[in-house]
Wavefront OBJ file of the C-alpha trace (Angstrom):
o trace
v 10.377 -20.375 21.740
v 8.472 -17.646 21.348
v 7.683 -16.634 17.029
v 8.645 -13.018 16.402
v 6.018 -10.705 15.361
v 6.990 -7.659 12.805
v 4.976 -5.123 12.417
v 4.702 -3.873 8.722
v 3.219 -1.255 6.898
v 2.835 -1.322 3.424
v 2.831 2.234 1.916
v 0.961 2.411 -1.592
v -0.943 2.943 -4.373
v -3.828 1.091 -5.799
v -2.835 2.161 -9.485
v 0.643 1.137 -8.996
v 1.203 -2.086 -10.747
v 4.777 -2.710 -8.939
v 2.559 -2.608 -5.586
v 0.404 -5.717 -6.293
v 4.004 -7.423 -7.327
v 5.551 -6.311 -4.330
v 2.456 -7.942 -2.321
v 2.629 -10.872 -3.627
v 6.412 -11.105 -3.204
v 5.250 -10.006 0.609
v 2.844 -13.212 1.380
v 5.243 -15.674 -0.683
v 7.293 -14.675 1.709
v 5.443 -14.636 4.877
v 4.032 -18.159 3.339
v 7.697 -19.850 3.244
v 8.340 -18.384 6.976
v 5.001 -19.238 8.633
v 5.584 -21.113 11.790
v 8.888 -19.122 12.079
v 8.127 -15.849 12.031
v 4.579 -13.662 12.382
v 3.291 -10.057 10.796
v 0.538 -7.506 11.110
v 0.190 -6.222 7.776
v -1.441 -2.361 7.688
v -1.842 -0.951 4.114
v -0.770 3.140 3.962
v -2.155 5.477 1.746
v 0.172 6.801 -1.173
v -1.269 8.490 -4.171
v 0.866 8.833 -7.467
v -1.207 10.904 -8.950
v -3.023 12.962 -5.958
v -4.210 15.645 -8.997
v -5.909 13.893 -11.159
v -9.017 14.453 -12.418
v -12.307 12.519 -11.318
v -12.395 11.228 -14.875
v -9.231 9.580 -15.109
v -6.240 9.865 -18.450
v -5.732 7.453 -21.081
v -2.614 5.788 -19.334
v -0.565 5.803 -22.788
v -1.095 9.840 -22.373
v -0.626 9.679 -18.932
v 2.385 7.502 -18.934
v 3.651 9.345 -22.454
v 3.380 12.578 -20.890
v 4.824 11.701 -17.188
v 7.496 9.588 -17.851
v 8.066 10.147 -21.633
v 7.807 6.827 -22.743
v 6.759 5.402 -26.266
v 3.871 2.944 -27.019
v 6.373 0.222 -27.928
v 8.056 1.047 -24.608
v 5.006 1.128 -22.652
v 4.400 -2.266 -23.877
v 7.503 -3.858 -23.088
v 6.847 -2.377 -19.509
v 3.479 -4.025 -19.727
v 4.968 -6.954 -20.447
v 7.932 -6.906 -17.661
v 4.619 -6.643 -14.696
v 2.646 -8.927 -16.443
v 5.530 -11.672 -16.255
v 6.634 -10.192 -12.403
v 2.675 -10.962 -11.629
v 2.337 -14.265 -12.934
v 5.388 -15.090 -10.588
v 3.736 -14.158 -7.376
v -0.015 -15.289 -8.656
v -1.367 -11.613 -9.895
v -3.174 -11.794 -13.184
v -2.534 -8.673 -15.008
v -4.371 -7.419 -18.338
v -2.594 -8.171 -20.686
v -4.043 -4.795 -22.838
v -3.342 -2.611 -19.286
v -5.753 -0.431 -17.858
v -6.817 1.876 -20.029
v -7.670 4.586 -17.899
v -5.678 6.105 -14.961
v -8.343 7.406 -12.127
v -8.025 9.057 -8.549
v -7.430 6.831 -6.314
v -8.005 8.930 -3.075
v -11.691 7.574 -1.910
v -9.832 4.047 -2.113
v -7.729 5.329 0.415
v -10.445 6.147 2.643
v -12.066 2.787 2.480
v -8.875 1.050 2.601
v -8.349 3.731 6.079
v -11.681 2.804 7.245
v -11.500 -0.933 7.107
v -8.494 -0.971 9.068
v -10.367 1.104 11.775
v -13.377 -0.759 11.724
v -13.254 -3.815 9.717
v -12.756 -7.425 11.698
v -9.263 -8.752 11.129
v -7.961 -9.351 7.938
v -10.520 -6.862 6.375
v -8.433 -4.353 5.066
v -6.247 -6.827 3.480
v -8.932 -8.743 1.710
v -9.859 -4.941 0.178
v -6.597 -3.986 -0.854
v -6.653 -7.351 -2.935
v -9.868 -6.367 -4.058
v -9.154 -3.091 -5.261
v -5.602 -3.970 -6.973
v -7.702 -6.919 -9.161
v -10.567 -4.386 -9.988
v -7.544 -2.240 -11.168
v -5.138 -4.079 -12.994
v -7.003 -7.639 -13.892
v -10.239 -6.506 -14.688
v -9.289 -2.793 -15.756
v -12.075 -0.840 -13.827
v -12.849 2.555 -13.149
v -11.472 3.201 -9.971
v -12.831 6.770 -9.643
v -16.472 5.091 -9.910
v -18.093 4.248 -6.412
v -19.945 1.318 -7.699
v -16.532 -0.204 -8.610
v -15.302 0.628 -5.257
v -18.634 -0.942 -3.425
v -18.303 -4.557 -5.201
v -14.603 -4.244 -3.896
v -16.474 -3.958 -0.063
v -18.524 -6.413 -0.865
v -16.378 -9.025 -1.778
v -13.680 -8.092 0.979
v -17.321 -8.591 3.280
v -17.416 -5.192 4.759
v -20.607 -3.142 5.104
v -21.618 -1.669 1.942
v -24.123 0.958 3.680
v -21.121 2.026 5.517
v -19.209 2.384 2.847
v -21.838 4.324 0.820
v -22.137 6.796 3.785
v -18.247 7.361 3.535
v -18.313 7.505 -0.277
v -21.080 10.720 -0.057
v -19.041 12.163 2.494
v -15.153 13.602 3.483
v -14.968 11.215 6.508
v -11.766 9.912 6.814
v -10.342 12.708 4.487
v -8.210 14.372 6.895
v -6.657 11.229 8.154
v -5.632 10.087 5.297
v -4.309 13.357 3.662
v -2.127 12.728 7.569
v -0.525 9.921 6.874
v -0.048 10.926 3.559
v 1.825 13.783 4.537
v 3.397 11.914 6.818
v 4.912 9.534 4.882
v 5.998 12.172 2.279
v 7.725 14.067 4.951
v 9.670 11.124 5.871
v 11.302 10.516 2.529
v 9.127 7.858 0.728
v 8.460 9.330 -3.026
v 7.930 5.492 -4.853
v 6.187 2.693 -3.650
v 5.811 0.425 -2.913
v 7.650 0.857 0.462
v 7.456 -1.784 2.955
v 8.232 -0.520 6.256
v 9.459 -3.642 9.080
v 8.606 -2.353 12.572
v 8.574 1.827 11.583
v 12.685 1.445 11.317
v 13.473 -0.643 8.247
v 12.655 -0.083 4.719
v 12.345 -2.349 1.800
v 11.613 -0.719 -1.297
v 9.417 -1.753 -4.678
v 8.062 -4.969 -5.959
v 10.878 -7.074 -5.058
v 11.034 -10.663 -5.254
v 9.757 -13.439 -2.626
v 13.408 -14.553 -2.005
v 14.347 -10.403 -1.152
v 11.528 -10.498 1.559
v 12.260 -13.370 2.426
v 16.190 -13.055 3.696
v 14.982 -9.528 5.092
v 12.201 -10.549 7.243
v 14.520 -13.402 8.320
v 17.413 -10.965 9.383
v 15.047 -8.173 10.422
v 13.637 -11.059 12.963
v 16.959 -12.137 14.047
v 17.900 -8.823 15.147
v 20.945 -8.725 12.369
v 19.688 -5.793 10.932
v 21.454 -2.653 12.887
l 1 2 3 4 5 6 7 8 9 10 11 12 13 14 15 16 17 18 19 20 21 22 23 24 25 26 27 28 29 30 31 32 33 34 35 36 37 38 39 40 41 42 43 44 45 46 47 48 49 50 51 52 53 54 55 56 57 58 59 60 61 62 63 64 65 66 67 68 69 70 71 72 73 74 75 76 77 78 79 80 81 82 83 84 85 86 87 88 89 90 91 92 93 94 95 96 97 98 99 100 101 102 103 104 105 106 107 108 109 110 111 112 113 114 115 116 117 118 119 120 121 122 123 124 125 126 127 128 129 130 131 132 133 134 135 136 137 138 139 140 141 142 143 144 145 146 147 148 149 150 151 152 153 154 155 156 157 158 159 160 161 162 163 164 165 166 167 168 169 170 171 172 173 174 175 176 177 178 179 180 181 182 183 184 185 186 187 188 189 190 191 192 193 194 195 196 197 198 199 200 201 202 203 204 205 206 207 208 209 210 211 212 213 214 215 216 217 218 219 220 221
């Protein structure tokens, strides 16, 4: 018997916390079904904050003045990912980020190692990035941060440089921004099963899990 193969594409946000939770509720997953069922992972660009500046926010202002939260509250919150991470293996800071930063030249590397890295390239810079983020609370908006990130996912770093001091890949991922705007996807993450079935935020292994299961038994309409 032949394994099924979905095709997923996993629309986010490097700052977004809930996105690292919802990836490692994503390989749990795929881990429990290997040998049953198959996927070809593609990370899609989604910025939360596509205006900020290159110098980042405090994320207490940032989160105080976007969502209208409290420090106490923003600390519970804290709290709630850190817990969600350590159930799918993703090491949060415990004292957050700090700083909030543009995320949009991570979008291009992300775009080009999916064009041009070998297989499994992208993937290992996603991870990269999300840990530089949210473990080791680095400035994303700094390209040395985002080189170490290509060097440990083992992508060329003179590439990457070139990219960095350029707009290449600008345009194409501003498209599939837009494109996944225009298609109704404000929050991420949002895990899209063969461009027809949508699983959204940083749900659980057992969620994926019965999804990906149905999705591949053709019992989802």
């Amino acid at each position: 018997m032949n394994t099924p193969r979905l095709k997923i594409d996993f629309v986010s946000d490097v700052s977004c916390p809930w996105c690292a939770i919802g990836l490692g509720g994503l390989e749990q997953a795929l881990q429990r079904l290997d040998g049953e069922i198959g996927a070809d992972i593609t990370f899609q660009p989604f910025e939360l904050n596509p205006q900020m500046a290159p110098e980042g926010q405090d994320i207490g202002e940032h989160l105080a003045q976007k969502y209208g939260s409290t420090p106490e509250q923003q600390a519970q919150i804290r709290e709630t990912i850190r817990a969600r991470g350590a159930e799918v293996g993703f090491a949060f800071n415990p004292a957050g980020r700090g700083r909030i930063w543009n995320t949009f030249d991570a979008h291009r590397l992300l775009h080009w190692a999916a064009e041009e890295g070998q297989a499994g390239q992208q993937t290992a810079l996603k991870k990269a990035l999300l840990a530089a983020c949210h473990t080791r609370s680095e400035a994303m908006g700094h390209p040395e941060v985002l080189l170490a990130c290509v060097r440990e996912a083992g992508l060329d770093e003179a590439r990457a440089q070139t990219i960095l001091a350029s707009d290449e890949f600008a345009a194409e991922v501003r498209e599939r921004e837009q494109f996944y705007l225009s298609h109704g996807i404000h929050s991420v993450p949002a895990v899209i099963i063969n461009d027809r079935h949508l699983i959204s935020g940083g749900q659980p292994a057992a969620v994926f899990e019965q999804a990906l299961r149905q999705i591949a038994a053709g019992q989802v309409g």
